[in-house]
Backbone and ligand atoms as CSV (ligand in chain L), in Angstrom:
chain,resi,resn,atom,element,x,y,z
A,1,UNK,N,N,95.338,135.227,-39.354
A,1,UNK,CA,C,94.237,135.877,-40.086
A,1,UNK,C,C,93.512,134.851,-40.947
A,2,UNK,N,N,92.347,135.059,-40.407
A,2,UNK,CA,C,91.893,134.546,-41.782
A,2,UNK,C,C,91.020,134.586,-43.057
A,3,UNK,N,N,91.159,133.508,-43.774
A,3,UNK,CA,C,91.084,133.737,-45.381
A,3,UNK,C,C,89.549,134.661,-45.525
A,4,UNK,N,N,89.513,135.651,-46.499
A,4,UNK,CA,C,87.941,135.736,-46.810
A,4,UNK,C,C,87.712,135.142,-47.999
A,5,UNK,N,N,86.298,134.678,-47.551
A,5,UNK,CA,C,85.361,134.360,-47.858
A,5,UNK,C,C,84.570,135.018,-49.650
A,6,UNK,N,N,84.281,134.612,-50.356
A,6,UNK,CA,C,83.654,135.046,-51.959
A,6,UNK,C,C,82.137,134.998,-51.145
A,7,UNK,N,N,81.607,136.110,-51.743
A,7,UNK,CA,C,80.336,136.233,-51.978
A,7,UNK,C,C,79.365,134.618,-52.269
A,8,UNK,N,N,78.434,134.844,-51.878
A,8,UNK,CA,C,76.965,133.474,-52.373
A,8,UNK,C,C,77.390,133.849,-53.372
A,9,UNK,N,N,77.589,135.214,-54.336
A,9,UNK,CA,C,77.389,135.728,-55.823
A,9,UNK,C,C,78.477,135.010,-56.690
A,10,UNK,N,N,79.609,134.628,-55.853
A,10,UNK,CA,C,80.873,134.062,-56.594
A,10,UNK,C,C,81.514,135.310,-56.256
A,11,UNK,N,N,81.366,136.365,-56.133
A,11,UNK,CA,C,82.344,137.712,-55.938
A,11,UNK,C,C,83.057,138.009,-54.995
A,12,UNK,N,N,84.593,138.574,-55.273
A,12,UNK,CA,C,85.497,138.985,-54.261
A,12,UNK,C,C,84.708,140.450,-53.213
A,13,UNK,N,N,84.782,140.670,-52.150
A,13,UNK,CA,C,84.080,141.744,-51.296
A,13,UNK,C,C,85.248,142.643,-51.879
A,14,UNK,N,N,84.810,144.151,-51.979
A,14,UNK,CA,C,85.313,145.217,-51.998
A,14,UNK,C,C,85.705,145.504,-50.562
A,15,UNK,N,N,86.793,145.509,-50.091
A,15,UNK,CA,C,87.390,145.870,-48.825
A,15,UNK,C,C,87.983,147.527,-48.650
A,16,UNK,N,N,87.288,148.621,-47.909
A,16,UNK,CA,C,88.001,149.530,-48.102
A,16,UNK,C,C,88.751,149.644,-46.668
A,17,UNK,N,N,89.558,150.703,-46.411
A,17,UNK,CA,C,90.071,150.557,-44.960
A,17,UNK,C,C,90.511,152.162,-45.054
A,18,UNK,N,N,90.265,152.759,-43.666
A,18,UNK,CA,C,90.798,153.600,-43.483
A,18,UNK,C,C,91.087,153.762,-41.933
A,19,UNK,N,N,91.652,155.120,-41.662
A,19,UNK,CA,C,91.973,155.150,-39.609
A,19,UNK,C,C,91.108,156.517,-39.459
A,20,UNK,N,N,90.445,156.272,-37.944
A,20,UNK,CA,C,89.813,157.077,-37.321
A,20,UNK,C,C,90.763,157.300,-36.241
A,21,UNK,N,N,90.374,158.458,-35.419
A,21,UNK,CA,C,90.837,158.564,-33.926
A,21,UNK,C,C,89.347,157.659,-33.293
A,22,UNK,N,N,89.958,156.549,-32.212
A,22,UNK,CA,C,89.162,156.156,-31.468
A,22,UNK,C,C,89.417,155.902,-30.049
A,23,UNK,N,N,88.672,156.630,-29.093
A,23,UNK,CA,C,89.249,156.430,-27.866
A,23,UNK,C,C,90.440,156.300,-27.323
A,24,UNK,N,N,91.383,155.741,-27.329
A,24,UNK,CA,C,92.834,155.921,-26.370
A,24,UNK,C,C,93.625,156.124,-28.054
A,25,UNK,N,N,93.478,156.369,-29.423
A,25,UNK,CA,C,94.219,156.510,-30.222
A,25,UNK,C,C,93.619,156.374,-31.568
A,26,UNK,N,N,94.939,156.217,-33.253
A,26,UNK,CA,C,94.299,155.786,-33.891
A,26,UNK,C,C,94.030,154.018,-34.423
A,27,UNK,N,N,93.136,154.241,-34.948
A,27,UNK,CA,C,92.442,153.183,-35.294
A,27,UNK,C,C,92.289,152.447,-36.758
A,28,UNK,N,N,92.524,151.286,-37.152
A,28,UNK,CA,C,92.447,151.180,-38.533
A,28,UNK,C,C,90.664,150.407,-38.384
A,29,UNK,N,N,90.101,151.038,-39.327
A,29,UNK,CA,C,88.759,150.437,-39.343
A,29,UNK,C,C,88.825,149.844,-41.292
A,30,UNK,N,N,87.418,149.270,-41.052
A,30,UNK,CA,C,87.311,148.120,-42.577
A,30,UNK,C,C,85.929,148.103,-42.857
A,31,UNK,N,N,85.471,148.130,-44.353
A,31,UNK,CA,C,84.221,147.976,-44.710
A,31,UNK,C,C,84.256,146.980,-45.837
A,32,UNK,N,N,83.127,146.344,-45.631
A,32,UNK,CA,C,83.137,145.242,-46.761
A,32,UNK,C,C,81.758,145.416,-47.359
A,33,UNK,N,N,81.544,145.356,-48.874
A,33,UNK,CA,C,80.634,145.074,-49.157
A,33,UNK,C,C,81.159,144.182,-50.588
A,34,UNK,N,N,79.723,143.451,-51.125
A,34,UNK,CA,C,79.769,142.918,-52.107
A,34,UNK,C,C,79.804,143.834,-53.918
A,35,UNK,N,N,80.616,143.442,-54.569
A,35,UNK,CA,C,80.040,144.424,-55.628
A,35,UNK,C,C,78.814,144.256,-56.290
A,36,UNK,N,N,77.936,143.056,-55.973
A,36,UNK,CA,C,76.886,142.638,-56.939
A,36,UNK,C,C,75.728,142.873,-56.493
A,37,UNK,N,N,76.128,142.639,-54.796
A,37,UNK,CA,C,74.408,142.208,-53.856
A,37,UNK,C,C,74.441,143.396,-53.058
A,38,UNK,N,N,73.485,144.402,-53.783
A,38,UNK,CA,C,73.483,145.686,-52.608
A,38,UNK,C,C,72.894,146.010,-51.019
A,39,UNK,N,N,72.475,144.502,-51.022
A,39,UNK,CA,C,72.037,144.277,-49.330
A,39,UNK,C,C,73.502,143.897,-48.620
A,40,UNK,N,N,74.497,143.569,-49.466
A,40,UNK,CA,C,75.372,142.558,-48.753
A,40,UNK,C,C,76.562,143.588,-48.162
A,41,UNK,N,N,76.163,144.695,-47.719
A,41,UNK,CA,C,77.295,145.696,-46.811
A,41,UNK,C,C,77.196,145.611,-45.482
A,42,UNK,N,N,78.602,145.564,-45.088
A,42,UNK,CA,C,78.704,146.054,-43.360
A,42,UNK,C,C,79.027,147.092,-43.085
A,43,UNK,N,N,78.801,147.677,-42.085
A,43,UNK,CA,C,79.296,149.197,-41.664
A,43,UNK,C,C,80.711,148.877,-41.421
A,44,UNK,N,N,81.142,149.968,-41.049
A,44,UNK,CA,C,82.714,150.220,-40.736
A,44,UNK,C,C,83.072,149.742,-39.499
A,45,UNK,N,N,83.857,148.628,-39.067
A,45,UNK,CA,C,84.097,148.171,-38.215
A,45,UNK,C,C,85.659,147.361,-38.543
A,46,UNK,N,N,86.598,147.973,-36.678
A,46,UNK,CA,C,87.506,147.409,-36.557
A,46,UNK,C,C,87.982,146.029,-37.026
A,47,UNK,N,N,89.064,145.908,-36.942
A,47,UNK,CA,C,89.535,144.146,-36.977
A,47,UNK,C,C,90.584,143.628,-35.697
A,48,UNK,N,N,90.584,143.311,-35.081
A,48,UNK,CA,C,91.307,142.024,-34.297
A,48,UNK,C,C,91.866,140.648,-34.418
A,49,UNK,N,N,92.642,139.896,-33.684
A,49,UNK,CA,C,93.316,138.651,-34.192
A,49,UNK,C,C,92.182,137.938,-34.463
A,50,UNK,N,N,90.758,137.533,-33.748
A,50,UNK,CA,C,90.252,136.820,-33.821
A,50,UNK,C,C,88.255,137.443,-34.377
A,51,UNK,N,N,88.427,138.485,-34.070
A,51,UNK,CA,C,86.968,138.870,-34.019
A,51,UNK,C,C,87.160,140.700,-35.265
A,52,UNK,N,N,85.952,140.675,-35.894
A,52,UNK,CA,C,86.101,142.190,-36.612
A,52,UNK,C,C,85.532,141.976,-37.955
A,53,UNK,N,N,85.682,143.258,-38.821
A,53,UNK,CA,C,85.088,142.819,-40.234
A,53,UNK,C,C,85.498,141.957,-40.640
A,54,UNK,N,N,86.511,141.411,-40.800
A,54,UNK,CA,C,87.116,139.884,-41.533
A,54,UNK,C,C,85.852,138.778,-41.709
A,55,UNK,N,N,85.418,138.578,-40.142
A,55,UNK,CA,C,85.683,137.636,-39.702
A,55,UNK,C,C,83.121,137.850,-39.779
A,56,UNK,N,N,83.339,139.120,-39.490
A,56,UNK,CA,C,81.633,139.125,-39.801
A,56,UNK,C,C,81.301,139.474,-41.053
A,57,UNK,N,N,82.838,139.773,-41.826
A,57,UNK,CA,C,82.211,139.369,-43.644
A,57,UNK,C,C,81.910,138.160,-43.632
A,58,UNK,N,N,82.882,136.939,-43.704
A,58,UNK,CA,C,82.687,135.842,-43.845
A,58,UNK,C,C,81.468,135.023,-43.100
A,59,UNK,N,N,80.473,135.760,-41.882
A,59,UNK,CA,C,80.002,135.099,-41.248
A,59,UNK,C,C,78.434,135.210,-42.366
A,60,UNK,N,N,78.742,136.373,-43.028
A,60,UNK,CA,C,77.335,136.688,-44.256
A,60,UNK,C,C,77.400,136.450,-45.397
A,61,UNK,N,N,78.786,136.134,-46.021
A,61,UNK,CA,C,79.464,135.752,-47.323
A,61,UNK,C,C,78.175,134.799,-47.496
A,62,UNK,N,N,78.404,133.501,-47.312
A,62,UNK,CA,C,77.753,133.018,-48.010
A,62,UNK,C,C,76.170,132.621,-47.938
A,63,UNK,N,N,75.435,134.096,-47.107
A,63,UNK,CA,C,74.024,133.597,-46.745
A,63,UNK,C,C,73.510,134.310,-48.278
A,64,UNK,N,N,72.246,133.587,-48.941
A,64,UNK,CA,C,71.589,133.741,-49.549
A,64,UNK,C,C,70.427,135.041,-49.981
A,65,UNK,N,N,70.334,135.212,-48.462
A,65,UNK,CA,C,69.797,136.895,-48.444
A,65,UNK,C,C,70.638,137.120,-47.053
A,66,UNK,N,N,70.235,138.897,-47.340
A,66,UNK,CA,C,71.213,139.095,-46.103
A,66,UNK,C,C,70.582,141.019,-46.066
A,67,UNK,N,N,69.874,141.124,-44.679
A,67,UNK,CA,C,69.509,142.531,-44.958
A,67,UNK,C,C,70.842,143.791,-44.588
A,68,UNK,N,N,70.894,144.511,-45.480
A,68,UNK,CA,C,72.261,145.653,-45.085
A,68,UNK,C,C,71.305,146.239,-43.740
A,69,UNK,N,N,72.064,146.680,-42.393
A,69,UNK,CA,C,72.109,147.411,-41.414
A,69,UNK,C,C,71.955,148.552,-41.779
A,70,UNK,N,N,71.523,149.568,-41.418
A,70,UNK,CA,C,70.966,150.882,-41.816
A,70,UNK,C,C,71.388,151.990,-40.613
A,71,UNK,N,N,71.003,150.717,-39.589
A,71,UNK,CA,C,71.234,151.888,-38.265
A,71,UNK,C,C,72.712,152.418,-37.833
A,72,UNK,N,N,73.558,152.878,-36.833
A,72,UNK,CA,C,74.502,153.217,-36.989
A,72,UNK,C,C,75.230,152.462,-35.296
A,73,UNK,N,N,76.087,151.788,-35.957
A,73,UNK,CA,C,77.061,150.765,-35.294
A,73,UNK,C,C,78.339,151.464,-35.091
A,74,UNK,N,N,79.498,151.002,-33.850
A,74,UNK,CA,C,80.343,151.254,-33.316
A,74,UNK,C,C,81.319,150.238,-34.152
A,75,UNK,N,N,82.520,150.594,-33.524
A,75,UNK,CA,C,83.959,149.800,-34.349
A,75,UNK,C,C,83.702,148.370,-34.186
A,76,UNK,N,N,82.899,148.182,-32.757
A,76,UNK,CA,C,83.060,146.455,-32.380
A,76,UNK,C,C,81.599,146.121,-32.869
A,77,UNK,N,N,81.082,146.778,-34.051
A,77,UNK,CA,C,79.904,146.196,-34.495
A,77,UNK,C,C,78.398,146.419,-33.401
A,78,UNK,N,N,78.497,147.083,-32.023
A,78,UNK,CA,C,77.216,147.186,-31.559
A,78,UNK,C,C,76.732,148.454,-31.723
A,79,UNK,N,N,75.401,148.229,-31.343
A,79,UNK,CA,C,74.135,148.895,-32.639
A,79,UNK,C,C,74.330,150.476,-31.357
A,80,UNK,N,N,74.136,151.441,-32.077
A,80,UNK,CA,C,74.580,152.713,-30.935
A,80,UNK,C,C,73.142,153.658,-31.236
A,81,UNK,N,N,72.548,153.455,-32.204
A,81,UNK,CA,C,71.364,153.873,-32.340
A,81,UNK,C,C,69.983,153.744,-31.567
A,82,UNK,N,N,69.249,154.393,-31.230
A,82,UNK,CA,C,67.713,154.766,-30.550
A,82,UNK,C,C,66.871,153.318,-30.664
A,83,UNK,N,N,66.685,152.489,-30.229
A,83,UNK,CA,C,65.518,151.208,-29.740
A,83,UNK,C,C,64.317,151.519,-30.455
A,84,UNK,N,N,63.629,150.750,-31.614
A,84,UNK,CA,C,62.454,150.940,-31.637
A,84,UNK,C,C,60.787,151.217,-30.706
A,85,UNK,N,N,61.372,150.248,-29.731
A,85,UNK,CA,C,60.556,150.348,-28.747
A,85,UNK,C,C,61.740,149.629,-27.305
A,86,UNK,N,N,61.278,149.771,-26.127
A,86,UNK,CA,C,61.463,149.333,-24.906
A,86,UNK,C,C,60.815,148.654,-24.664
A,87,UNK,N,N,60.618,147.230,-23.850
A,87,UNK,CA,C,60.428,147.002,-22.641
A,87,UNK,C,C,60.605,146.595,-21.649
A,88,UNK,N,N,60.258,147.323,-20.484
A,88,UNK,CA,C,60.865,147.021,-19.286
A,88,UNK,C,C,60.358,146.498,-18.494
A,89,UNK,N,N,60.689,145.948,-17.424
A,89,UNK,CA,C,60.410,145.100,-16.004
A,89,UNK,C,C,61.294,145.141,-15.050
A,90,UNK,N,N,60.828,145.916,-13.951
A,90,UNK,CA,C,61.658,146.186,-12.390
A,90,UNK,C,C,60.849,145.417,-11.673
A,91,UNK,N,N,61.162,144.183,-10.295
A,91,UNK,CA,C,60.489,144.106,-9.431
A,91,UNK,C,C,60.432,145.141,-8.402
A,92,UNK,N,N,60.270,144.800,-6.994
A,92,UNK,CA,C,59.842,145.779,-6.072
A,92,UNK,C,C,61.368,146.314,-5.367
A,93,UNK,N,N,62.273,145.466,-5.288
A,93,UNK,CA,C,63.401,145.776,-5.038
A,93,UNK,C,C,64.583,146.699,-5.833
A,94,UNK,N,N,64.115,146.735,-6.782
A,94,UNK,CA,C,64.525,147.350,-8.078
A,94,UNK,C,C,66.026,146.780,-8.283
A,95,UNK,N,N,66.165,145.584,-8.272
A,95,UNK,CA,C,67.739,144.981,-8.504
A,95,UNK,C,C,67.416,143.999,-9.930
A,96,UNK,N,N,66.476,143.206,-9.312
A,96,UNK,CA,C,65.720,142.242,-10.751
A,96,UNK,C,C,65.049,143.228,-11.902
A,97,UNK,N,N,65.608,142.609,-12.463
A,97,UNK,CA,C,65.175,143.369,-13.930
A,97,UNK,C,C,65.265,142.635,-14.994
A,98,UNK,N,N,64.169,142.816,-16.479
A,98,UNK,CA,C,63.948,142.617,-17.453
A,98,UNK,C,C,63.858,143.547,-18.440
A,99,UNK,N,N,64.906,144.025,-19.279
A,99,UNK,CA,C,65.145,145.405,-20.349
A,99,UNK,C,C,65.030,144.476,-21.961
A,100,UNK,N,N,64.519,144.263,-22.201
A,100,UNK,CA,C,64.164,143.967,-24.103
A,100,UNK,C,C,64.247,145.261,-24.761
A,101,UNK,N,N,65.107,145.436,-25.863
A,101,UNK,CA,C,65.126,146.689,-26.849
A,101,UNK,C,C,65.016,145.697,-28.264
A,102,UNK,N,N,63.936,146.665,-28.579
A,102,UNK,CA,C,63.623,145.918,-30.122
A,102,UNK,C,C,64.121,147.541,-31.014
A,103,UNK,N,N,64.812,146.528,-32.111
A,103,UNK,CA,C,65.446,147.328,-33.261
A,103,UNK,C,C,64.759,147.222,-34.873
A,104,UNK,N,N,64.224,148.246,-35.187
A,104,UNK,CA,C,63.673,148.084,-36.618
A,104,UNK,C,C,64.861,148.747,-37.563
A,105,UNK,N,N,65.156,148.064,-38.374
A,105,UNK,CA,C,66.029,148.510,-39.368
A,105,UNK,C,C,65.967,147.955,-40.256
A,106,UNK,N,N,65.566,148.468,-41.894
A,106,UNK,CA,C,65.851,147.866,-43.058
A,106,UNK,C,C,64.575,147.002,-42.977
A,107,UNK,N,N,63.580,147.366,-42.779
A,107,UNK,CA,C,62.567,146.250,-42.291
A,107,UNK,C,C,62.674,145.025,-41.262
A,108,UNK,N,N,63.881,144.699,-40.825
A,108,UNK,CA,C,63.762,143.686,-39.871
A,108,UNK,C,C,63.390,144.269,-38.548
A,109,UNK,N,N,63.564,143.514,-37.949
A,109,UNK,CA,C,63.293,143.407,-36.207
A,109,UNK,C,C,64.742,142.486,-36.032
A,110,UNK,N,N,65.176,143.084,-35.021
A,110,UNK,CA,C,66.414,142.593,-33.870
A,110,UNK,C,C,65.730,142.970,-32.514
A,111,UNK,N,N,66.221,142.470,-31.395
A,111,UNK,CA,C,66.631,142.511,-29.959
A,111,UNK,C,C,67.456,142.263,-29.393
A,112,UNK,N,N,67.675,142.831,-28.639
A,112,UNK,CA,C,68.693,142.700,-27.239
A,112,UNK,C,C,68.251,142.761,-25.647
A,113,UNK,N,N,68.753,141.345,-25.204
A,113,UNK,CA,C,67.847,141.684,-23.759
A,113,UNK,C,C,68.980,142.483,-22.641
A,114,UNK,N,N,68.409,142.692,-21.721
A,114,UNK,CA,C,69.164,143.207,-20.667
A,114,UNK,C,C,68.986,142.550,-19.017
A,115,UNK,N,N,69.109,141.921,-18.246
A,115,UNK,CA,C,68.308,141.058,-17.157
A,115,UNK,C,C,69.283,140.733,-16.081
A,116,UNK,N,N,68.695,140.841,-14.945
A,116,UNK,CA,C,68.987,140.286,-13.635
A,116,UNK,C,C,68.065,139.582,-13.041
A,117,UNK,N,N,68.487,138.102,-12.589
A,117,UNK,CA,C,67.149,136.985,-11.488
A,117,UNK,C,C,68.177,136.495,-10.383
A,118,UNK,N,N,67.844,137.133,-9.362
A,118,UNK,CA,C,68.177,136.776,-8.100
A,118,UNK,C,C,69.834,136.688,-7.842
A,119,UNK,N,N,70.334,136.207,-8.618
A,119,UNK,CA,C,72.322,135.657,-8.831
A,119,UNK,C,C,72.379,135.917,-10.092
A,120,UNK,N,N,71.648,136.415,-10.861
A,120,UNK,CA,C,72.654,136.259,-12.605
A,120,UNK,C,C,72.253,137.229,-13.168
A,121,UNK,N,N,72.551,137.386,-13.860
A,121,UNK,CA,C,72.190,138.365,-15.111
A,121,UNK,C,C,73.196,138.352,-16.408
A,122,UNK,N,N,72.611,139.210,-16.999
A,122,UNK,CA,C,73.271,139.204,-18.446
A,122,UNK,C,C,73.186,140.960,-19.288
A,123,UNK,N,N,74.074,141.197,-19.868
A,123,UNK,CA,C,73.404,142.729,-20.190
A,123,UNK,C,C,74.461,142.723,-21.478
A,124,UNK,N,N,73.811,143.309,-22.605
A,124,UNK,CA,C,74.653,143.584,-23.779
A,124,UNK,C,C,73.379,143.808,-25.011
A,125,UNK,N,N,74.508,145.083,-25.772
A,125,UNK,CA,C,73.766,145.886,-26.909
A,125,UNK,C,C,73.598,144.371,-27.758
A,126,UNK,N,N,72.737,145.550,-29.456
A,126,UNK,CA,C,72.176,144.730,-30.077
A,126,UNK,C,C,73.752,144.842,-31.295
A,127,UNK,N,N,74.278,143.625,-31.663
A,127,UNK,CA,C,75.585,143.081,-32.121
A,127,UNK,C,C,74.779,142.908,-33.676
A,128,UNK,N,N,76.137,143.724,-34.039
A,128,UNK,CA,C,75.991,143.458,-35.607
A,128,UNK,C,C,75.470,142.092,-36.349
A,129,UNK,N,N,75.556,140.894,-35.488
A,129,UNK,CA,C,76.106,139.807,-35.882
A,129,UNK,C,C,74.488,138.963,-35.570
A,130,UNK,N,N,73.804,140.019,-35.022
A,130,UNK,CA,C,72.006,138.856,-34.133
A,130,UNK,C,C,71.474,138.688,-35.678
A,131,UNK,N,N,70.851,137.865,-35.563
A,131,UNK,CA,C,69.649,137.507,-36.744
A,131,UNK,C,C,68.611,138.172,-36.321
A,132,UNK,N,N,67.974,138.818,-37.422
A,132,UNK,CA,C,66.761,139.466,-37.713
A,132,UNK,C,C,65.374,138.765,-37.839
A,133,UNK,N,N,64.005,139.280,-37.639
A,133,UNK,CA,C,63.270,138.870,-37.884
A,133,UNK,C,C,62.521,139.693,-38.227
A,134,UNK,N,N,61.725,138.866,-39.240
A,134,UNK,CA,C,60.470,139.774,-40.168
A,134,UNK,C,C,59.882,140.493,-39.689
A,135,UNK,N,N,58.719,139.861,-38.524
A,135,UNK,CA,C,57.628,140.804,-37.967
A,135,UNK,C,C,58.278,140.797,-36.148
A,136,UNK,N,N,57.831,142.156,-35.529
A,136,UNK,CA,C,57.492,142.429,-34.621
A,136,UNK,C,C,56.978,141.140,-33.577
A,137,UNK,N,N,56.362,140.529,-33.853
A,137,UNK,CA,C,55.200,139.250,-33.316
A,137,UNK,C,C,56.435,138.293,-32.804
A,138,UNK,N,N,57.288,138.042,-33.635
A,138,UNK,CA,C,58.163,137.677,-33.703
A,138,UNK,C,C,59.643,137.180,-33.098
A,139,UNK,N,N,59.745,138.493,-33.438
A,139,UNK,CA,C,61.220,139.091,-31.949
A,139,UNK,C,C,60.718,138.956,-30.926
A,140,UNK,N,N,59.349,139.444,-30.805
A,140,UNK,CA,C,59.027,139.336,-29.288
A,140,UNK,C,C,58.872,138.009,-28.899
A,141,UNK,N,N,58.448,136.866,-29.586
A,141,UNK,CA,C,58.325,135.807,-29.474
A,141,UNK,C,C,59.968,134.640,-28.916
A,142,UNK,N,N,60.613,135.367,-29.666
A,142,UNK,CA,C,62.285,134.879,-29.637
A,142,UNK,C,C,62.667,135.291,-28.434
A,143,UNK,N,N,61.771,136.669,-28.162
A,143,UNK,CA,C,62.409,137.582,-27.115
A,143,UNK,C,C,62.454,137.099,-25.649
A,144,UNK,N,N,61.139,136.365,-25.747
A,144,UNK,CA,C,60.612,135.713,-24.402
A,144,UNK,C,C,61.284,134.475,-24.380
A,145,UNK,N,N,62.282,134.111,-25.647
A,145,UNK,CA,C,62.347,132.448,-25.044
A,145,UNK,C,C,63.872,132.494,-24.815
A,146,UNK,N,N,64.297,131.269,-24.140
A,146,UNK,CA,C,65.534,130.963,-23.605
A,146,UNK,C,C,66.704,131.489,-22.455
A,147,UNK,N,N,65.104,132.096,-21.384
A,147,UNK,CA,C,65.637,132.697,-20.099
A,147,UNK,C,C,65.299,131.641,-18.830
A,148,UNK,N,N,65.591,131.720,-17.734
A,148,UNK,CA,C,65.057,131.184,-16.751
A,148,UNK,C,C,63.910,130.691,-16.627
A,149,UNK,N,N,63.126,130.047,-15.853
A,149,UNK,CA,C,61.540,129.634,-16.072
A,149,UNK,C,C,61.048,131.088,-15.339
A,150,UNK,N,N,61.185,131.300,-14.223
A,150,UNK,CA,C,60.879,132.488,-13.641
A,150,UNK,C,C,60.795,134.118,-14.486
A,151,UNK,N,N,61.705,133.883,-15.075
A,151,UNK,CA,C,62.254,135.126,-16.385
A,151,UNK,C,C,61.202,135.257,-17.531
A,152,UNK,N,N,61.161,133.835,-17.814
A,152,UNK,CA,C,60.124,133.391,-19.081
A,152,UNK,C,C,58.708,133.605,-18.843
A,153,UNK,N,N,58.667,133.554,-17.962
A,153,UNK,CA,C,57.072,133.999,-17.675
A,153,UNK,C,C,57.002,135.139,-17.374
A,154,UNK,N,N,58.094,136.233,-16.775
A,154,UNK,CA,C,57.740,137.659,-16.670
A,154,UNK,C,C,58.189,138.165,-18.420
A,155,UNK,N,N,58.700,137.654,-18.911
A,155,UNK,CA,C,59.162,138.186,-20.341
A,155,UNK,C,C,57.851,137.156,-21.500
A,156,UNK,N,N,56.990,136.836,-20.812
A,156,UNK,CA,C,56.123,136.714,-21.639
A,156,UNK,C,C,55.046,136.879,-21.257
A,157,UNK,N,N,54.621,137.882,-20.261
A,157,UNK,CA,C,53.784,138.902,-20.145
A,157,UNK,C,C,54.212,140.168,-20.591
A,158,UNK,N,N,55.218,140.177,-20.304
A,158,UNK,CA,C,55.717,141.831,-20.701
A,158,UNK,C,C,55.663,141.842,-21.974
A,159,UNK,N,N,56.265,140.847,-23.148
A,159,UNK,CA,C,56.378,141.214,-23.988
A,159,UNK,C,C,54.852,140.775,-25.210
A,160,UNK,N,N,54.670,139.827,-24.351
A,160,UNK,CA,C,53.636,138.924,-25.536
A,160,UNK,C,C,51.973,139.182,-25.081
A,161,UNK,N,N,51.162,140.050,-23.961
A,161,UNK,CA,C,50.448,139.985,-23.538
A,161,UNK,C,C,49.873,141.389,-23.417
A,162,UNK,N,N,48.254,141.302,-24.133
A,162,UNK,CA,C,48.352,142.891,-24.352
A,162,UNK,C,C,48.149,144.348,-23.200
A,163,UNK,N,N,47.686,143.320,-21.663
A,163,UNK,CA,C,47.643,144.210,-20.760
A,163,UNK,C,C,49.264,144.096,-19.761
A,164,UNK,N,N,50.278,145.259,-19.787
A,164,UNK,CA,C,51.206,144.668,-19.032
A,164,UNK,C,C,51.381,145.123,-17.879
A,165,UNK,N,N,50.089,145.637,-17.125
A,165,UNK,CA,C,49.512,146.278,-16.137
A,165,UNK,C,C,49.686,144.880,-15.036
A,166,UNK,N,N,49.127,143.582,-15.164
A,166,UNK,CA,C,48.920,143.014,-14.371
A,166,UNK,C,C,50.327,141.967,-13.856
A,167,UNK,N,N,51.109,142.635,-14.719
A,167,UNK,CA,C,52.257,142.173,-13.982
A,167,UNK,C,C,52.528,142.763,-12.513
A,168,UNK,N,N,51.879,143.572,-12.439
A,168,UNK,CA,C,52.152,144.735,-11.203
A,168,UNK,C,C,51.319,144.880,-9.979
L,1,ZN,ZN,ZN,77.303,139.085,-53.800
């Protein structure tokens, strides 16, 4: 296990813990917040040897700002709540795909992509743990980068371009 982490504030986190029933049994779940910095809470989430609240207190302990989550998260920290917006991209085969979900919460913007190109793909919710961004303009901007070249150019029409008709 390891050690936590003091607040940016200098402060010990208030740790509460209690058990839910979760899926195959019960469950001990954990909440941390700061006593000083009322942005500085996590939702209720499990712990494990290596991954859990422990371990995503300490990953915010010592950031300087830090927006509290608002929306409503699962034990392993992913976001289970409604997408601000969608967008999507099927080619003609309907196997390739491009799914972006943008998340407004607390004023930020998050995403999560979802995607298949030809052999690969990748698919997973939006994790307690993504960095936020200010504006809209933004995420989408982040949103489009660091996919395939082929990917990158359909995820930056879809997302960054105001007719997304002519993808089609
Ligand atoms: Zn603090």
């Amino acid at each position: 296990m390891s050690e936590i982490l003091k607040c940016f504030c200098g402060a010990e986190p208030i740790v509460e813990g209690k058990t839910v029933e979760y899926a195959f049994g019960i469950r001990e779940i954990f909440k941390y917040r700061c006593p000083n910095c009322s942005e500085k809470e996590l939702p209720w989430l499990g712990q494990w040897t290596e991954t859990g609240a422990l371990q995503e207190w300490n990953n915010i302990a010592l950031k300087r700002s830090y927006h509290k989550r608002t929306l409503d998260y699962n034990i392993h920290g992913v976001c289970i709540s409604e997408p601000y917006k969608v967008y999507e991209w099927r080619d003609k085969s309907k196997i390739d795909h491009l799914i972006v979900k943008i998340f407004l919460d607390n004023s930020m913007y998050y995403f999560c992509r979802e995607y298949w190109h030809k052999t690969g793909g990748c698919g997973c919710g939006l994790w307690i743990g993504t960095s936020g961004f200010p504006s809209l303009e933004l995420a989408k901007r982040h949103a489009a980068k660091g996919l395939n070249e082929s990917l990158e150019k359909i995820a930056k029409k879809l997302l960054l371009s105001e007719n997304q008709m002519e993808l089609f």
